[in-house]
C-alpha positions as CSV (number, residue, x, y, z in Angstrom):
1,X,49.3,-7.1,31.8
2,X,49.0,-3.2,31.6
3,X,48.2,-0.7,33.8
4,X,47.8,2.9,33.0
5,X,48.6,6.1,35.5
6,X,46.9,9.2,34.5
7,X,47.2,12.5,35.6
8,X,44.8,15.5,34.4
9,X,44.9,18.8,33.9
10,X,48.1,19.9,36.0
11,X,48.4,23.4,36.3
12,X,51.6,25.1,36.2
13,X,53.3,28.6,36.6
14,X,56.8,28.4,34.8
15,X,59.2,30.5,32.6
16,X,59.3,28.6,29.5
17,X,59.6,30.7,25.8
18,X,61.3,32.3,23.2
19,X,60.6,35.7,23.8
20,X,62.3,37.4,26.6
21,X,58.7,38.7,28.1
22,X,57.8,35.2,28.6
23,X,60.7,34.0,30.3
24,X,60.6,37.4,32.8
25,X,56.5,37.2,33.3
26,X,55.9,33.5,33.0
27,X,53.1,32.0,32.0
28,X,50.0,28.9,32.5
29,X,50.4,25.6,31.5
30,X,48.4,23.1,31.9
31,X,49.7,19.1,31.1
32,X,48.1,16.0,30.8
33,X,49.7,12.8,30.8
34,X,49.5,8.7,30.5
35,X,52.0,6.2,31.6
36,X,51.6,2.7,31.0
37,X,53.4,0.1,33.1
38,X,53.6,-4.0,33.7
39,X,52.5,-5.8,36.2
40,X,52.8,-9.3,37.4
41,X,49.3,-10.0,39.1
42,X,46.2,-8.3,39.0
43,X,44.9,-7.0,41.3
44,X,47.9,-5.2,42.1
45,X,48.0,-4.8,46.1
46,X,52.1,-4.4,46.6
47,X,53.2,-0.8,46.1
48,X,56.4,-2.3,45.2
49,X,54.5,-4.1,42.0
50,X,53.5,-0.4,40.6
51,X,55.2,2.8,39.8
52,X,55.0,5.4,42.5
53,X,52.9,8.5,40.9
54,X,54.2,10.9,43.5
55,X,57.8,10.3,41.7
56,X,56.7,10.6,38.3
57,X,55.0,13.9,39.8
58,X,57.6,15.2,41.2
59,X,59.7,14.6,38.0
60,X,57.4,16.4,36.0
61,X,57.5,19.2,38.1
62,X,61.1,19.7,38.1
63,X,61.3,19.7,34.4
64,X,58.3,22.8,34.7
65,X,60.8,24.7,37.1
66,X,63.6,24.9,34.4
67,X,62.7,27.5,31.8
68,X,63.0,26.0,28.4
69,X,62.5,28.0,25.2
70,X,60.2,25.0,23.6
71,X,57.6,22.8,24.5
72,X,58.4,20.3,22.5
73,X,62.0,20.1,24.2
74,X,59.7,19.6,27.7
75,X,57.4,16.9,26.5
76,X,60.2,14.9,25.0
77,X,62.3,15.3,28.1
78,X,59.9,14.2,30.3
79,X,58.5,11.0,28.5
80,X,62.3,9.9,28.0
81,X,63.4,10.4,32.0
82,X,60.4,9.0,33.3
83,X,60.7,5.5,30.6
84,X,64.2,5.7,32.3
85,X,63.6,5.9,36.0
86,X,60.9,3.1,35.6
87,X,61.5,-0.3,34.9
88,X,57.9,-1.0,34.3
89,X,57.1,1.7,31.9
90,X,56.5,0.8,28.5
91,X,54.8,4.2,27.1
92,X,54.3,7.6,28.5
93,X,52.2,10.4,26.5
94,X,53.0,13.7,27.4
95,X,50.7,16.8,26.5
96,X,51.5,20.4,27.4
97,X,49.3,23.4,26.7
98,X,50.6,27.1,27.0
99,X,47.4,28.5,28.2
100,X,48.0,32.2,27.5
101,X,50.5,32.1,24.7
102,X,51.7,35.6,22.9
103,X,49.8,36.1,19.8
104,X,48.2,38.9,18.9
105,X,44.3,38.2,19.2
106,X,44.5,34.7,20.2
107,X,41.8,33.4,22.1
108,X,42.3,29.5,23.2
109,X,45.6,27.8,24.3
110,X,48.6,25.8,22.0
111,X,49.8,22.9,23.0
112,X,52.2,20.2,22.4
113,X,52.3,16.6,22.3
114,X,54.5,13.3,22.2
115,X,54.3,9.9,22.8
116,X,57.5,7.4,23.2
117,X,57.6,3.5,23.9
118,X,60.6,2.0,25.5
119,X,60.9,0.2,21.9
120,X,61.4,4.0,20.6
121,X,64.6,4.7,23.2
């Protein structure tokens, strides 16, 4: 049986770029993400049968503290670690949208995205 965690809309402040103004200013990001697990038994009423959401948080955060020139390098990073640290995770889909990104006369945001099974690793 599969269970999905979500999480919405995460906002972020970080450093990632190319261009040397975006790593000094920073920037908005803003990720959304899915991670599908197994479980045993429904309904699921042992924290020890799920996959604790606060550590997948804090994971995700840490990668959005290390400036990286790409999003794609991000998103791939994180899907991979968290399949890793989680025995139950079978998928993880990992979007991240720069909100304010530096093109001249862009209105909207640019984002990434990636999806990896354990199958995939």
């Amino acid at each position: 049986m599969i269970l999905t965690i979500e999480f919405a809309d995460l906002q972020f402040s970080a450093n990632h770029g190319l261009y040397a103004e975006e790593t000094v200013a920073g920037g908005d990001y803003m990720m959304d993400m899915k991670v599908w697990y197994e479980t045993e038994t429904i309904p699921v009423k042992d924290f020890k049968k799920t996959v604790d959401y606060v550590n997948i948080y804090e994971t995700v955060h840490g990668f959005m503290q290390n400036p990286t020139p790409l999003l794609e390098t991000i998103v791939t990073e994180i899907a991979v670690t968290i399949i890793q640290q989680f025995q139950q995770v079978t998928m993880v889909y990992v979007r991240l949208y720069k909100m304010h990104p530096p093109i001249t006369q862009f209105r909207g945001k640019v984002g990434v995205s990636f999806t990896c099974k354990r199958e995939d690793l």
